[in-house]
N, C-alpha and C positions, 0 to 999 in steps of 0.2 A: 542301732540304738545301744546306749550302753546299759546292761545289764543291772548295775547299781542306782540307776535312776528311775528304774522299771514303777517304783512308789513312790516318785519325791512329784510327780502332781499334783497339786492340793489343785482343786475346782473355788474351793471360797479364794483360795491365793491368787490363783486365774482371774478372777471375776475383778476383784479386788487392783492386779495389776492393771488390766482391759480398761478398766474404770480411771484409772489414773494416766493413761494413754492418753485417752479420747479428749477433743476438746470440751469445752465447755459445754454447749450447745447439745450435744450427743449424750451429755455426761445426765442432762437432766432429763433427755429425750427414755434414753433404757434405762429400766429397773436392773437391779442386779439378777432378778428371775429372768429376764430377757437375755442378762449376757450370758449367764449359766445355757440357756438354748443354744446358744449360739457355738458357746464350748462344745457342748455337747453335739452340735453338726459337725465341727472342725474333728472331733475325737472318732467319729464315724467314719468321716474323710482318711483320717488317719489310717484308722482298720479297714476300710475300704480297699488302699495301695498297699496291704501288708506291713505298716509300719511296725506293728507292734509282734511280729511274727515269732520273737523274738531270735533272730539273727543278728548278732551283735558286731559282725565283721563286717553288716553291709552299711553302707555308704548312703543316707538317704538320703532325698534330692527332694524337693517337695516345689511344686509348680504351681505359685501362690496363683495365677489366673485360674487355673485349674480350681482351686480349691474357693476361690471366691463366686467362682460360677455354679459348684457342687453349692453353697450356703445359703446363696440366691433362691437357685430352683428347691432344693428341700424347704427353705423358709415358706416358698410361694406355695409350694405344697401342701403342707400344714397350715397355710391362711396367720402367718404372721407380718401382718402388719405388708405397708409398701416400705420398699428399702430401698435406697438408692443405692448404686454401685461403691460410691464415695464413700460411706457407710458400713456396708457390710466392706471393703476395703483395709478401714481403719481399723474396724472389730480385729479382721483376719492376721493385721498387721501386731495390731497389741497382743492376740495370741501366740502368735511366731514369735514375736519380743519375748513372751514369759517364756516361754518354753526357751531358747535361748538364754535366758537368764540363770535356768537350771539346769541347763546345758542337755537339756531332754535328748538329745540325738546325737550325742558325741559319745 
């Protein structure tokens, strides 16, 4: 990860992009307090695999089935809601998207 981007994750920007992702349907389905959770299991994920260890030379590889079935199960754990795969999917997919968009891990 690159060191200079260590603080350009805004969580309302997160939410905010996630939200403009998702279809319609989903869009009315989660509140922004939902997508925020949901950030917040991916950012766990993250530190989980040592993402943020901060080693800047390494290469990070993130294995979105991986991380879709870590959001699943910590969701079902905490008693949020039923999710469908599809769902938590698209969440996973619009976060990857933002975080690429600010180039989080280059």
């Amino acid at each position: 990860m690159n060191e200079e981007n260590d603080f350009t994750y805004d969580e309302d920007e997160a939410v905010r992009f996630i939200r403009n992702y998702l279809p319609l349907e989903m869009k009315e389905r989660f509140s922004d307090d939902d997508l925020l959770y949901f950030t917040d299991l991916i950012a766990e994920y993250y530190e989980s695999k040592g993402f943020f260890d901060g080693a800047d030379d390494d290469v990070v590889e993130i294995d979105e089935e991986e991380m879709i079935r870590y959001v699943v199960k910590n969701a079902g754990r905490d008693g949020v809601g039923r999710l469908t795969a599809d769902e938590v999917t698209l969440i996973v997919q619009g976060e990857l998207a933002y975080c690429e968009s600010i180039r989080l891990f280059e």
